[in-house]
C-alpha positions in Angstrom: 100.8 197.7 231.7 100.7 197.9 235.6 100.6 201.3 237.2 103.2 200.5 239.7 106.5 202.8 240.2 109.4 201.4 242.3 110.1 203.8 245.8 112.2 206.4 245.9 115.1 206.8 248.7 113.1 208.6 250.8 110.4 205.5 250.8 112.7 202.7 250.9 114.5 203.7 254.0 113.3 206.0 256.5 115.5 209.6 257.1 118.6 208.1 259.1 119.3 210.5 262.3 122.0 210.0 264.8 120.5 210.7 269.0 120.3 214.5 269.4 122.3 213.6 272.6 124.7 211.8 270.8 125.0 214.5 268.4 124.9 217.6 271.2 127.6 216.0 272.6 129.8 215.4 270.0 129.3 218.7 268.6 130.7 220.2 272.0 134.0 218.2 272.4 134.4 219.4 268.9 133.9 223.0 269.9 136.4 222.5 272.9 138.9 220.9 270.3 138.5 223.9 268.1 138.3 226.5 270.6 141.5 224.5 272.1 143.1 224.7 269.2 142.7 228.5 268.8 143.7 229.5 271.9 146.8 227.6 272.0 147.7 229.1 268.5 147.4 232.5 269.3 149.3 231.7 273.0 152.0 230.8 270.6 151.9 233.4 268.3 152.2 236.2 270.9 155.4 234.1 272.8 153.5 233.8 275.9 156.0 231.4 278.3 153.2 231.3 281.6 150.6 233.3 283.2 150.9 236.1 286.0 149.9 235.1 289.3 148.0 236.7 291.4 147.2 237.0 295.1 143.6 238.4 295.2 141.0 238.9 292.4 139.9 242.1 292.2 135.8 243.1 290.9 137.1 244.3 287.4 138.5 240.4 287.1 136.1 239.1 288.7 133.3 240.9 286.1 135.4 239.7 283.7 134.2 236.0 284.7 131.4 236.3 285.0 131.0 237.8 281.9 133.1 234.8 280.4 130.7 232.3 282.1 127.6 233.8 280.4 129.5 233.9 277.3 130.2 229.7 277.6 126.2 229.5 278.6 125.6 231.8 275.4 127.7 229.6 273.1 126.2 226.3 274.6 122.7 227.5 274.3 123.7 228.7 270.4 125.7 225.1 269.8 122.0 223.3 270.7 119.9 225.4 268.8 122.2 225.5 265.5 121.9 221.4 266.2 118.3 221.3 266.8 117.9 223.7 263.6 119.8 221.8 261.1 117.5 218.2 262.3 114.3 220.4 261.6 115.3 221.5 258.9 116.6 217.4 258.0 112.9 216.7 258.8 111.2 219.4 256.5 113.1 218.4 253.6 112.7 214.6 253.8 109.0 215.5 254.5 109.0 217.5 251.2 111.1 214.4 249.6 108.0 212.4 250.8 105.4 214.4 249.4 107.0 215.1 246.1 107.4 211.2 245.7 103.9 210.6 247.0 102.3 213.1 244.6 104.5 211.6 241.2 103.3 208.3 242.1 99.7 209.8 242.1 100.5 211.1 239.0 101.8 208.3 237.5 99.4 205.7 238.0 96.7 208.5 236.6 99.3 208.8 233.5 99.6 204.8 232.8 96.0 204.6 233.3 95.5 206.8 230.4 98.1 205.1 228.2 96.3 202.0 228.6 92.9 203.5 227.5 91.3 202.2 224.2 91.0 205.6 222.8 93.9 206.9 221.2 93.1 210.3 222.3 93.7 209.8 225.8 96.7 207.5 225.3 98.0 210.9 223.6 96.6 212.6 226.7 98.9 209.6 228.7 101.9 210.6 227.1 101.5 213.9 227.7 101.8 213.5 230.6 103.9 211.0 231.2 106.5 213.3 229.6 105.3 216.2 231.7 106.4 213.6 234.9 109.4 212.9 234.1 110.8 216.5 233.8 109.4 217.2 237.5 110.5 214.0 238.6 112.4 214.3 242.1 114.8 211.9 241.4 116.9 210.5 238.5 115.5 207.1 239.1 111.9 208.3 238.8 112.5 210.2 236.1 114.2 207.0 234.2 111.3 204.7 235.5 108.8 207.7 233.3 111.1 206.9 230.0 111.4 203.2 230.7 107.4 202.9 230.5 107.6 205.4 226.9 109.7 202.5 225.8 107.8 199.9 226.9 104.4 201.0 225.3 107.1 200.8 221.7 108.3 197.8 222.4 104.2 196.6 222.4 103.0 194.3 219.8 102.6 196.0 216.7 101.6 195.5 212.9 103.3 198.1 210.3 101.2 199.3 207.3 102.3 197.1 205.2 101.5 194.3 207.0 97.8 195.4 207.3 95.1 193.1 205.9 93.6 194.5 202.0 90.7 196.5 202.2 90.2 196.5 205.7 89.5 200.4 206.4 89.0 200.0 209.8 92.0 198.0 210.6 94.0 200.9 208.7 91.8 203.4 211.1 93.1 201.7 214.2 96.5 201.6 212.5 96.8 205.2 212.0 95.6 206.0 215.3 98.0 204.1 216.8 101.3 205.2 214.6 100.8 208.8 216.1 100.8 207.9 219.6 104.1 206.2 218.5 105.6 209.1 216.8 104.5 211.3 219.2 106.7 209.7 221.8 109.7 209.4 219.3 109.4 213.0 218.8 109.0 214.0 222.5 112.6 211.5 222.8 113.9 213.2 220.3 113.3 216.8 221.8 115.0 216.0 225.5 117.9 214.5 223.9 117.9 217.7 221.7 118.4 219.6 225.4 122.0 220.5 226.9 122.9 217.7 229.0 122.9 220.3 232.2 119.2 221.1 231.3 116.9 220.3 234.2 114.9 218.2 231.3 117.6 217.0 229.2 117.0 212.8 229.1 121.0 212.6 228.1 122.6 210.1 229.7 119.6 208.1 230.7 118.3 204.5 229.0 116.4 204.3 226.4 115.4 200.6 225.3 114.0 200.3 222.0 114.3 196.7 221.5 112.4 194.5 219.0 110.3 197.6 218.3 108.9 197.8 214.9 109.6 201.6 213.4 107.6 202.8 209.9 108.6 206.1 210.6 109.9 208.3 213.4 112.6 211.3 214.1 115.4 211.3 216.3 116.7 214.4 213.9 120.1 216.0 215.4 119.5 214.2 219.1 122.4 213.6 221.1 123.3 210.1 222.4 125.8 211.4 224.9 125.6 208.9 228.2 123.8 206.3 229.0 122.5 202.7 226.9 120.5 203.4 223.6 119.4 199.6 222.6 118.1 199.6 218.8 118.7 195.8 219.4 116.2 193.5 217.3 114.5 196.1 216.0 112.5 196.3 212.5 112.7 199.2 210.1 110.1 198.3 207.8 108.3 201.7 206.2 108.1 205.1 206.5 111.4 207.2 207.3 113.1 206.6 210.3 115.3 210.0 210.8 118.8 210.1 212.6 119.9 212.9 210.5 122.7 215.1 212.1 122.5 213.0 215.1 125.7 213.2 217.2 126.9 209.8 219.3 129.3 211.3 221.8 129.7 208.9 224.5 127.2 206.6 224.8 126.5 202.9 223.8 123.8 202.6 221.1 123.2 198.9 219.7 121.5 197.7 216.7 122.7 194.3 216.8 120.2 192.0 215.0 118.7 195.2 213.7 116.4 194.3 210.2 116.5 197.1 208.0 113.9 195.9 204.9 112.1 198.6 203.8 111.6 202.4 204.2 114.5 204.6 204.5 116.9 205.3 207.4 119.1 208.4 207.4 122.2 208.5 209.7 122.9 211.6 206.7 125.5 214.0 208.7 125.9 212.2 212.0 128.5 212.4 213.7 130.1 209.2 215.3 133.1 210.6 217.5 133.1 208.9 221.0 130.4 205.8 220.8 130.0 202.6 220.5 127.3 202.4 217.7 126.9 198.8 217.1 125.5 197.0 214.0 126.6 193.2 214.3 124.4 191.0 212.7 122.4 193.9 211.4 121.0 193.0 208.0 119.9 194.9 205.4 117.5 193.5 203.1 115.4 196.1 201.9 114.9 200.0 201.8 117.6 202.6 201.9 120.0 203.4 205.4 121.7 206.5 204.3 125.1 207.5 206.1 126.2 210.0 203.7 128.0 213.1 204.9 128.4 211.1 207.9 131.6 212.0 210.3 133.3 209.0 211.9 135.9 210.5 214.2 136.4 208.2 217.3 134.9 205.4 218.9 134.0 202.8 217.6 131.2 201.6 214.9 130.7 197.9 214.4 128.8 196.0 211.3 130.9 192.8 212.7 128.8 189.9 210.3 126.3 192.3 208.9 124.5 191.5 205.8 124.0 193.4 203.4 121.5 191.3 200.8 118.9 193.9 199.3 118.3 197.5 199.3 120.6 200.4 199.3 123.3 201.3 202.2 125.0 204.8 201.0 128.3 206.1 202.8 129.1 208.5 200.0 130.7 211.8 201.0 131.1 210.3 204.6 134.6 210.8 206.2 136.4 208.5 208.1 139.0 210.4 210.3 139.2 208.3 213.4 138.1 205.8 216.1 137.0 202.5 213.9 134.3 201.2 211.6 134.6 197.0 211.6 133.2 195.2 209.2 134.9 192.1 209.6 133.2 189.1 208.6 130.5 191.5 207.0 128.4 189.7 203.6 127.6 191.8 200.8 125.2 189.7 198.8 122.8 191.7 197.0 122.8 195.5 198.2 124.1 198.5 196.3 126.7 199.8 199.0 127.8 203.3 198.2 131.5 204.3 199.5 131.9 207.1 196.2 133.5 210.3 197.5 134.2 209.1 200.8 137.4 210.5 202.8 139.2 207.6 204.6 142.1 209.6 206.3 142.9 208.0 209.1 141.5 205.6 211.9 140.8 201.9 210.8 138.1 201.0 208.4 138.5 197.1 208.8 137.4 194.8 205.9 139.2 191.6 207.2 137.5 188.1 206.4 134.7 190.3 204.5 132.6 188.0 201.5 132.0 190.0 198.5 129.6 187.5 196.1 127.0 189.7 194.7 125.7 193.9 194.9 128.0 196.4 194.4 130.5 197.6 196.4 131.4 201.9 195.1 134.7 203.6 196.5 135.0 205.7 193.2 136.0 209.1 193.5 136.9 207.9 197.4 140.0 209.5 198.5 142.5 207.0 200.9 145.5 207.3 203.1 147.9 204.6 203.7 146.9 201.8 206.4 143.2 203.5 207.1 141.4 200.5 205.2 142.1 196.8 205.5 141.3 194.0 203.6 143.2 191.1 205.0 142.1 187.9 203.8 138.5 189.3 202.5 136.8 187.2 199.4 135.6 188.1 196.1 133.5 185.8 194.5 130.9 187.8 192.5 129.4 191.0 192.4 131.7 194.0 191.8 134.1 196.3 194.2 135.2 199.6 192.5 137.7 201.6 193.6 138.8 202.7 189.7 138.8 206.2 189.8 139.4 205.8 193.5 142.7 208.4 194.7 145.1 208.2 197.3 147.3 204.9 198.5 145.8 201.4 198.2 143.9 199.4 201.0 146.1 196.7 202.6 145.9 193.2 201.3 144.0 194.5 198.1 146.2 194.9 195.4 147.6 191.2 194.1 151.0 190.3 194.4 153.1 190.6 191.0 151.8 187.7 188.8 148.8 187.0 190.8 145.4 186.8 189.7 143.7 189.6 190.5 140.2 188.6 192.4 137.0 188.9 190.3 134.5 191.9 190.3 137.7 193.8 192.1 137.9 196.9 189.8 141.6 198.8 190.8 143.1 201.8 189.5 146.0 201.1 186.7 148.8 203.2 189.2 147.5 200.5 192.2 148.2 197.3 189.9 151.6 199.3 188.5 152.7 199.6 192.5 152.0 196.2 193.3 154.4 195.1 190.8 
Protein backbone atom coordinates (compact mmCIF):
# COMPACT_ATOMS: atom_id res chain seq x y z
CA UNK A 1 0.00 0.00 0.00
CA UNK A 2 1.99 3.21 -1.20
CA UNK A 3 1.92 6.21 1.08
CA UNK A 4 1.18 8.57 -1.61
CA UNK A 5 -1.94 11.15 -1.50
CA UNK A 6 -2.96 13.00 -4.74
CA UNK A 7 -2.52 17.22 -4.35
CA UNK A 8 -4.94 19.29 -3.29
CA UNK A 9 -6.12 22.62 -5.24
CA UNK A 10 -3.94 24.68 -3.62
CA UNK A 11 -0.89 22.22 -4.84
CA UNK A 12 -1.92 21.44 -8.26
CA UNK A 13 -2.22 25.02 -9.34
CA UNK A 14 -0.63 27.88 -7.85
CA UNK A 15 -3.14 30.94 -6.15
CA UNK A 16 -4.41 32.61 -9.53
CA UNK A 17 -4.04 36.65 -8.98
CA UNK A 18 -5.00 39.22 -11.51
CA UNK A 19 -1.83 42.49 -11.80
CA UNK A 20 -2.47 44.72 -8.77
CA UNK A 21 -2.41 47.42 -11.53
CA UNK A 22 -4.78 45.78 -13.43
CA UNK A 23 -6.95 45.34 -10.59
CA UNK A 24 -6.34 49.14 -9.04
CA UNK A 25 -7.46 50.22 -12.04
CA UNK A 26 -10.40 48.53 -12.63
CA UNK A 27 -11.55 48.94 -9.22
CA UNK A 28 -11.48 52.85 -9.80
CA UNK A 29 -13.51 53.14 -13.19
CA UNK A 30 -15.82 50.99 -11.10
CA UNK A 31 -15.87 53.59 -8.34
CA UNK A 32 -16.41 56.44 -10.91
CA UNK A 33 -19.34 54.31 -12.45
CA UNK A 34 -20.86 54.00 -9.12
CA UNK A 35 -20.21 57.29 -7.79
CA UNK A 36 -21.61 58.43 -11.42
CA UNK A 37 -24.37 56.59 -10.90
CA UNK A 38 -25.27 58.15 -7.52
CA UNK A 39 -24.89 61.44 -8.31
CA UNK A 40 -26.87 61.50 -11.30
CA UNK A 41 -29.74 59.69 -9.28
CA UNK A 42 -29.99 62.07 -6.64
CA UNK A 43 -29.57 65.17 -9.46
CA UNK A 44 -32.81 63.58 -10.63
CA UNK A 45 -34.52 63.03 -7.63
CA UNK A 46 -34.24 66.63 -6.38
CA UNK A 47 -35.48 68.03 -10.30
CA UNK A 48 -32.31 69.82 -10.75
CA UNK A 49 -32.56 71.19 -14.73
CA UNK A 50 -28.64 73.00 -14.65
CA UNK A 51 -26.20 74.60 -12.39
CA UNK A 52 -25.85 78.29 -11.26
CA UNK A 53 -23.18 80.14 -12.77
CA UNK A 54 -20.95 82.06 -11.33
CA UNK A 55 -18.62 85.04 -12.05
CA UNK A 56 -15.90 84.73 -9.27
CA UNK A 57 -15.29 81.97 -6.66
CA UNK A 58 -15.30 83.19 -3.47
CA UNK A 59 -12.76 81.42 -0.31
CA UNK A 60 -15.87 79.55 1.29
CA UNK A 61 -16.12 77.79 -2.43
CA UNK A 62 -13.00 77.62 -2.91
CA UNK A 63 -12.43 75.70 0.79
CA UNK A 64 -14.98 73.74 -0.26
CA UNK A 65 -12.49 72.31 -3.12
CA UNK A 66 -10.08 71.83 -1.70
CA UNK A 67 -11.64 70.01 0.78
CA UNK A 68 -13.31 67.82 -2.06
CA UNK A 69 -9.82 67.19 -3.60
CA UNK A 70 -8.43 65.74 -0.34
CA UNK A 71 -11.63 63.82 -0.06
CA UNK A 72 -10.89 62.12 -3.87
CA UNK A 73 -6.98 61.64 -2.54
CA UNK A 74 -8.65 60.09 0.77
CA UNK A 75 -10.96 57.69 -1.25
CA UNK A 76 -8.08 56.75 -3.76
CA UNK A 77 -5.66 56.07 -1.06
CA UNK A 78 -8.69 53.92 0.83
CA UNK A 79 -9.71 52.18 -2.74
CA UNK A 80 -5.73 50.84 -2.81
CA UNK A 81 -5.46 49.77 0.54
CA UNK A 82 -8.94 47.84 0.69
CA UNK A 83 -7.26 46.20 -2.78
CA UNK A 84 -3.95 45.59 -1.32
CA UNK A 85 -5.71 44.15 1.89
CA UNK A 86 -8.06 41.75 0.34
CA UNK A 87 -4.61 40.12 -1.93
CA UNK A 88 -2.85 39.73 1.59
CA UNK A 89 -5.32 38.45 2.92
CA UNK A 90 -5.71 35.95 -0.64
CA UNK A 91 -2.07 35.22 0.24
CA UNK A 92 -2.51 34.21 4.03
CA UNK A 93 -5.15 31.97 3.38
CA UNK A 94 -3.77 30.00 0.38
CA UNK A 95 -0.61 29.95 2.59
CA UNK A 96 -2.62 28.36 5.37
CA UNK A 97 -4.33 26.07 2.43
CA UNK A 98 -0.69 25.03 1.84
CA UNK A 99 0.28 24.26 5.10
CA UNK A 100 -2.76 22.40 6.13
CA UNK A 101 -2.32 20.14 2.91
CA UNK A 102 1.41 19.89 3.61
CA UNK A 103 0.91 18.78 7.29
CA UNK A 104 -2.13 15.93 6.25
CA UNK A 105 0.18 14.62 3.79
CA UNK A 106 2.72 14.30 6.64
CA UNK A 107 0.30 12.67 8.43
CA UNK A 108 -0.86 10.47 6.11
CA UNK A 109 2.12 8.81 4.93
CA UNK A 110 2.97 8.27 8.99
CA UNK A 111 -0.77 6.69 9.06
CA UNK A 112 -0.36 4.22 5.95
CA UNK A 113 2.97 3.42 7.22
CA UNK A 114 1.41 2.08 10.25
CA UNK A 115 -1.36 0.24 8.44
CA UNK A 116 1.14 -1.61 6.67
CA UNK A 117 3.05 -2.68 9.87
CA UNK A 118 3.19 -6.52 10.72
CA UNK A 119 1.86 -5.90 14.12
CA UNK A 120 -1.69 -5.73 14.43
CA UNK A 121 -1.39 -3.33 17.13
CA UNK A 122 -0.07 -0.56 15.21
CA UNK A 123 -2.25 -1.27 12.14
CA UNK A 124 -5.02 -0.49 14.86
CA UNK A 125 -2.78 2.46 15.79
CA UNK A 126 -3.00 3.19 11.57
CA UNK A 127 -6.50 3.36 11.57
CA UNK A 128 -6.74 5.37 14.26
CA UNK A 129 -5.51 7.58 12.81
CA UNK A 130 -6.34 7.45 9.53
CA UNK A 131 -9.91 8.09 10.73
CA UNK A 132 -8.66 10.95 12.94
CA UNK A 133 -7.39 12.47 9.21
CA UNK A 134 -10.01 12.42 7.51
CA UNK A 135 -12.29 14.37 9.92
CA UNK A 136 -9.57 17.35 9.80
CA UNK A 137 -9.07 16.92 6.31
CA UNK A 138 -9.02 20.38 4.39
CA UNK A 139 -10.74 19.31 1.65
CA UNK A 140 -13.51 16.88 0.48
CA UNK A 141 -11.12 15.18 -1.79
CA UNK A 142 -8.60 14.45 0.98
CA UNK A 143 -10.93 13.48 3.18
CA UNK A 144 -12.37 10.76 0.47
CA UNK A 145 -8.71 9.77 -0.56
CA UNK A 146 -8.48 8.88 3.83
CA UNK A 147 -11.78 6.43 3.29
CA UNK A 148 -10.70 5.20 -0.15
CA UNK A 149 -7.41 3.70 1.63
CA UNK A 150 -9.96 2.18 4.73
CA UNK A 151 -11.51 0.42 1.87
CA UNK A 152 -8.69 -0.57 0.23
CA UNK A 153 -6.94 -2.39 3.23
CA UNK A 154 -10.84 -4.50 3.12
CA UNK A 155 -10.69 -5.22 -0.11
CA UNK A 156 -6.96 -6.97 0.79
CA UNK A 157 -6.61 -10.62 0.39
CA UNK A 158 -8.26 -12.40 3.08
CA UNK A 159 -9.04 -16.01 4.51
CA UNK A 160 -12.40 -16.17 6.73
CA UNK A 161 -12.43 -18.61 9.78
CA UNK A 162 -13.83 -21.10 8.21
CA UNK A 163 -11.45 -21.36 5.63
CA UNK A 164 -8.56 -21.66 8.16
CA UNK A 165 -6.36 -24.75 7.97
CA UNK A 166 -7.36 -27.57 11.25
CA UNK A 167 -5.42 -27.29 14.14
CA UNK A 168 -3.30 -24.64 13.16
CA UNK A 169 -3.41 -22.29 16.37
CA UNK A 170 -1.24 -19.90 15.15
CA UNK A 171 -2.86 -19.42 11.75
CA UNK A 172 -6.21 -18.83 13.92
CA UNK A 173 -3.90 -16.22 16.07
CA UNK A 174 -2.99 -14.23 13.04
CA UNK A 175 -6.64 -14.61 11.95
CA UNK A 176 -8.11 -13.05 14.92
CA UNK A 177 -5.66 -10.39 14.95
CA UNK A 178 -6.50 -9.46 11.70
CA UNK A 179 -10.55 -9.70 11.89
CA UNK A 180 -10.39 -6.73 14.55
CA UNK A 181 -8.46 -4.42 12.59
CA UNK A 182 -11.28 -5.23 10.03
CA UNK A 183 -14.15 -4.60 12.29
CA UNK A 184 -12.69 -1.83 13.75
CA UNK A 185 -12.87 0.05 10.50
CA UNK A 186 -16.47 -1.27 9.73
CA UNK A 187 -17.42 0.16 12.94
CA UNK A 188 -15.57 3.50 12.74
CA UNK A 189 -17.75 3.56 8.85
CA UNK A 190 -20.49 2.81 10.54
CA UNK A 191 -20.19 5.69 13.19
CA UNK A 192 -19.60 8.72 10.45
CA UNK A 193 -22.49 7.55 8.45
CA UNK A 194 -24.30 7.43 11.82
CA UNK A 195 -23.48 11.52 11.85
CA UNK A 196 -26.03 14.30 10.39
CA UNK A 197 -25.02 14.79 6.98
CA UNK A 198 -24.14 18.65 7.93
CA UNK A 199 -21.73 17.28 10.58
CA UNK A 200 -18.22 18.54 10.03
CA UNK A 201 -17.33 14.53 10.28
CA UNK A 202 -20.35 12.99 8.77
CA UNK A 203 -18.81 10.55 5.69
CA UNK A 204 -22.48 10.84 4.06
CA UNK A 205 -22.37 11.27 0.64
CA UNK A 206 -18.86 10.20 0.06
CA UNK A 207 -17.68 6.55 -1.63
CA UNK A 208 -17.32 3.82 0.00
CA UNK A 209 -15.96 0.65 -2.17
CA UNK A 210 -16.30 -2.50 -0.57
CA UNK A 211 -15.87 -4.69 -3.50
CA UNK A 212 -14.86 -8.38 -3.52
CA UNK A 213 -14.32 -7.97 0.19
CA UNK A 214 -14.83 -11.00 2.29
CA UNK A 215 -17.20 -10.05 5.59
CA UNK A 216 -17.46 -12.82 8.68
CA UNK A 217 -18.87 -10.21 10.65
CA UNK A 218 -19.19 -6.48 10.87
CA UNK A 219 -21.86 -3.58 11.76
CA UNK A 220 -23.17 -0.96 9.68
CA UNK A 221 -26.22 -0.92 12.49
CA UNK A 222 -28.79 2.20 11.64
CA UNK A 223 -26.05 4.06 9.18
CA UNK A 224 -27.35 6.14 6.63
CA UNK A 225 -26.47 5.70 2.93
CA UNK A 226 -27.78 9.05 1.91
CA UNK A 227 -25.36 10.40 -1.15
CA UNK A 228 -22.73 9.14 -2.74
CA UNK A 229 -21.70 5.18 -4.34
CA UNK A 230 -21.84 2.30 -1.68
CA UNK A 231 -20.39 -0.79 -3.89
CA UNK A 232 -21.08 -4.27 -1.91
CA UNK A 233 -20.32 -5.58 -5.54
CA UNK A 234 -18.59 -9.20 -5.48
CA UNK A 235 -18.44 -9.36 -2.14
CA UNK A 236 -18.53 -12.64 0.19
CA UNK A 237 -20.72 -13.01 3.34
CA UNK A 238 -19.39 -16.10 4.62
CA UNK A 239 -19.57 -16.14 8.73
CA UNK A 240 -20.13 -14.15 11.54
CA UNK A 241 -23.02 -11.51 11.43
CA UNK A 242 -22.90 -8.84 9.10
CA UNK A 243 -25.40 -6.07 10.68
CA UNK A 244 -27.49 -3.52 8.49
CA UNK A 245 -30.18 -3.48 10.95
CA UNK A 246 -32.32 -0.23 10.90
CA UNK A 247 -30.17 1.06 8.25
CA UNK A 248 -31.81 3.80 6.13
CA UNK A 249 -30.92 4.09 2.09
CA UNK A 250 -32.16 7.54 1.32
CA UNK A 251 -30.55 8.66 -1.77
CA UNK A 252 -27.65 6.95 -2.61
CA UNK A 253 -26.59 4.02 -4.98
CA UNK A 254 -25.59 0.83 -2.97
CA UNK A 255 -24.72 -2.31 -5.16
CA UNK A 256 -24.43 -5.90 -4.31
CA UNK A 257 -24.45 -7.23 -7.68
CA UNK A 258 -22.61 -10.55 -7.69
CA UNK A 259 -22.87 -10.40 -4.03
CA UNK A 260 -22.43 -14.38 -2.45
CA UNK A 261 -24.32 -14.64 0.54
CA UNK A 262 -23.28 -18.51 1.91
CA UNK A 263 -23.05 -18.50 5.35
CA UNK A 264 -23.40 -16.44 8.52
CA UNK A 265 -26.30 -14.22 8.88
CA UNK A 266 -27.14 -10.78 7.28
CA UNK A 267 -29.78 -8.51 8.85
CA UNK A 268 -31.29 -5.63 6.60
CA UNK A 269 -34.08 -6.26 9.87
CA UNK A 270 -36.04 -2.67 9.93
CA UNK A 271 -34.25 -0.84 7.07
CA UNK A 272 -35.63 1.43 5.41
CA UNK A 273 -35.31 1.51 1.53
CA UNK A 274 -37.16 4.91 0.52
CA UNK A 275 -35.00 6.77 -2.11
CA UNK A 276 -32.05 4.25 -3.33
CA UNK A 277 -30.99 2.29 -5.59
CA UNK A 278 -30.04 -0.92 -3.56
CA UNK A 279 -29.04 -3.43 -6.06
CA UNK A 280 -28.86 -7.23 -5.81
CA UNK A 281 -28.62 -8.63 -9.50
CA UNK A 282 -27.03 -11.67 -9.66
CA UNK A 283 -26.76 -11.85 -5.93
CA UNK A 284 -27.00 -15.40 -4.80
CA UNK A 285 -27.81 -16.90 -1.82
CA UNK A 286 -26.56 -20.16 -1.10
CA UNK A 287 -26.03 -20.40 2.51
CA UNK A 288 -26.70 -18.58 5.84
CA UNK A 289 -29.63 -16.35 6.70
CA UNK A 290 -30.12 -12.46 5.04
CA UNK A 291 -32.92 -11.21 7.09
CA UNK A 292 -35.16 -8.20 5.70
CA UNK A 293 -37.88 -8.60 8.12
CA UNK A 294 -39.64 -5.48 9.39
CA UNK A 295 -38.05 -3.90 6.51
CA UNK A 296 -39.71 -0.60 4.85
CA UNK A 297 -39.61 -0.39 1.14
CA UNK A 298 -41.06 2.98 0.29
CA UNK A 299 -39.42 4.45 -2.86
CA UNK A 300 -36.62 3.88 -5.07
CA UNK A 301 -35.80 1.17 -6.31
CA UNK A 302 -34.45 -2.41 -4.96
CA UNK A 303 -33.30 -4.88 -7.66
CA UNK A 304 -32.71 -8.89 -7.15
CA UNK A 305 -32.91 -8.80 -11.22
CA UNK A 306 -31.59 -12.90 -11.73
CA UNK A 307 -30.76 -13.45 -8.13
CA UNK A 308 -30.55 -16.93 -6.88
CA UNK A 309 -31.81 -18.05 -4.22
CA UNK A 310 -30.41 -21.95 -3.86
CA UNK A 311 -29.70 -22.59 -0.03
CA UNK A 312 -30.13 -20.92 3.15
CA UNK A 313 -32.81 -18.70 4.49
CA UNK A 314 -33.91 -15.09 2.89
CA UNK A 315 -36.82 -13.73 5.42
CA UNK A 316 -39.06 -10.70 4.28
CA UNK A 317 -41.72 -11.42 6.80
CA UNK A 318 -43.43 -8.45 8.42
CA UNK A 319 -41.64 -6.24 5.75
CA UNK A 320 -43.94 -3.60 3.94
CA UNK A 321 -43.89 -2.77 0.58
CA UNK A 322 -45.47 0.78 0.18
CA UNK A 323 -43.59 2.22 -2.73
CA UNK A 324 -40.79 2.74 -5.22
CA UNK A 325 -39.97 -1.05 -6.60
CA UNK A 326 -38.50 -4.38 -5.60
CA UNK A 327 -37.63 -6.43 -9.19
CA UNK A 328 -37.17 -9.66 -9.14
CA UNK A 329 -37.60 -10.51 -12.54
CA UNK A 330 -35.86 -13.40 -13.89
CA UNK A 331 -34.97 -14.13 -10.08
CA UNK A 332 -34.33 -18.47 -9.38
CA UNK A 333 -35.64 -19.89 -6.33
CA UNK A 334 -33.98 -23.26 -6.23
CA UNK A 335 -33.44 -24.40 -2.86
CA UNK A 336 -33.88 -21.49 -0.19
CA UNK A 337 -36.64 -21.02 2.29
CA UNK A 338 -37.90 -17.42 1.25
CA UNK A 339 -40.05 -15.93 3.83
CA UNK A 340 -42.82 -13.32 2.54
CA UNK A 341 -45.46 -14.36 5.76
CA UNK A 342 -47.12 -11.18 7.14
CA UNK A 343 -45.68 -8.93 4.67
CA UNK A 344 -47.81 -5.70 3.66
CA UNK A 345 -47.70 -5.17 -0.19
CA UNK A 346 -49.84 -1.89 -0.54
CA UNK A 347 -48.73 -0.32 -3.16
CA UNK A 348 -45.52 0.35 -5.43
CA UNK A 349 -44.48 -2.71 -7.79
CA UNK A 350 -43.13 -5.85 -6.36
CA UNK A 351 -42.31 -7.48 -9.83
CA UNK A 352 -42.15 -11.29 -10.24
CA UNK A 353 -42.12 -11.36 -14.08
CA UNK A 354 -40.20 -14.39 -15.85
CA UNK A 355 -39.40 -15.59 -12.09
CA UNK A 356 -38.46 -19.80 -11.91
CA UNK A 357 -39.90 -21.33 -8.98
CA UNK A 358 -38.37 -25.30 -9.03
CA UNK A 359 -37.47 -26.03 -5.57
CA UNK A 360 -37.42 -24.11 -1.58
CA UNK A 361 -40.23 -22.56 -0.47
CA UNK A 362 -41.68 -19.53 -1.44
CA UNK A 363 -44.23 -18.13 2.12
CA UNK A 364 -46.73 -15.11 1.54
CA UNK A 365 -49.20 -16.53 4.24
CA UNK A 366 -50.73 -14.25 6.41
CA UNK A 367 -49.35 -11.54 3.62
CA UNK A 368 -51.86 -8.84 3.16
CA UNK A 369 -52.03 -7.46 -0.93
CA UNK A 370 -53.58 -4.70 -2.76
CA UNK A 371 -54.57 -4.92 -6.31
CA UNK A 372 -51.70 -4.52 -9.11
CA UNK A 373 -48.76 -4.13 -6.22
CA UNK A 374 -47.37 -7.77 -7.17
CA UNK A 375 -46.75 -9.17 -10.62
CA UNK A 376 -46.27 -12.44 -11.81
CA UNK A 377 -46.46 -12.25 -15.63
CA UNK A 378 -45.18 -15.20 -17.29
CA UNK A 379 -43.22 -16.57 -13.97
CA UNK A 380 -42.71 -20.63 -13.80
CA UNK A 381 -43.56 -23.18 -11.30
CA UNK A 382 -41.92 -26.28 -11.72
CA UNK A 383 -41.30 -27.60 -8.12
CA UNK A 384 -40.97 -26.51 -4.81
CA UNK A 385 -43.94 -24.73 -3.19
CA UNK A 386 -45.37 -20.88 -3.31
CA UNK A 387 -48.06 -20.25 -0.53
CA UNK A 388 -50.15 -17.57 -0.46
CA UNK A 389 -53.19 -19.78 1.30
CA UNK A 390 -54.15 -17.91 4.06
CA UNK A 391 -52.76 -14.90 2.18
CA UNK A 392 -55.57 -11.67 2.38
CA UNK A 393 -56.29 -9.00 0.14
CA UNK A 394 -56.71 -9.10 -3.97
CA UNK A 395 -54.65 -11.55 -6.02
CA UNK A 396 -51.15 -10.97 -7.77
CA UNK A 397 -51.54 -10.41 -11.53
CA UNK A 398 -51.04 -13.32 -13.82
CA UNK A 399 -51.37 -15.80 -10.81
CA UNK A 400 -54.57 -17.05 -10.51
CA UNK A 401 -55.36 -19.68 -13.70
CA UNK A 402 -57.79 -18.83 -16.08
CA UNK A 403 -61.31 -20.78 -15.68
CA UNK A 404 -60.49 -24.50 -16.61
CA UNK A 405 -56.86 -24.09 -16.54
CA UNK A 406 -54.49 -26.09 -14.69
CA UNK A 407 -53.46 -24.52 -11.88
CA UNK A 408 -49.34 -24.59 -11.78
CA UNK A 409 -47.72 -27.04 -9.28
CA UNK A 410 -46.47 -26.14 -5.72
CA UNK A 411 -48.78 -22.88 -6.30
CA UNK A 412 -50.90 -22.95 -3.04
CA UNK A 413 -53.99 -20.13 -3.55
CA UNK A 414 -56.68 -19.15 -1.41
CA UNK A 415 -60.23 -20.90 -2.30
CA UNK A 416 -61.92 -16.94 -2.80
CA UNK A 417 -58.65 -16.36 -5.41
CA UNK A 418 -59.57 -19.65 -7.51
CA UNK A 419 -63.61 -18.68 -6.98
CA UNK A 420 -62.67 -15.05 -8.70
CA UNK A 421 -60.76 -16.38 -11.32
CA UNK A 422 -63.74 -18.22 -12.51
Amino acid sequence: MSPTLPPGPAERRGLRLWNVGLVLALAFIAAVLVAAGVFYTTWDLLGARKLKSESTIDSKTLFDLVKLSFGVVAGAGALVALVVAYRRQRIDEDGALRDASRLHNERFTSAVTQLGDGSPAVRLGGVHALVGLADDAPSRSLRQTCIDVLCAYLRLPYTAEADLPTGDIEARHTYLALREVRHTIIRLIRDHLRLPADHDHSWQGHDLDLTNVTFDGGDFTKAVFSGGTVSFQGARFVGGTVNFRGALFSGSTVNFMGAEFSGGTVKFRGAKFSGSTVNFVRAEFSGGTVDFSAATFSGGTVTFIRATFSGGTVNFNIATFSGGTVDFRWAMFSGSAVDFSEATFSSGTVDFSEATFSSGTVDFSWGTLSSGAVDFSAAVFSGGTVDFSRADGDAPSHLVPASGATQQPGLLLPANWLTSGA
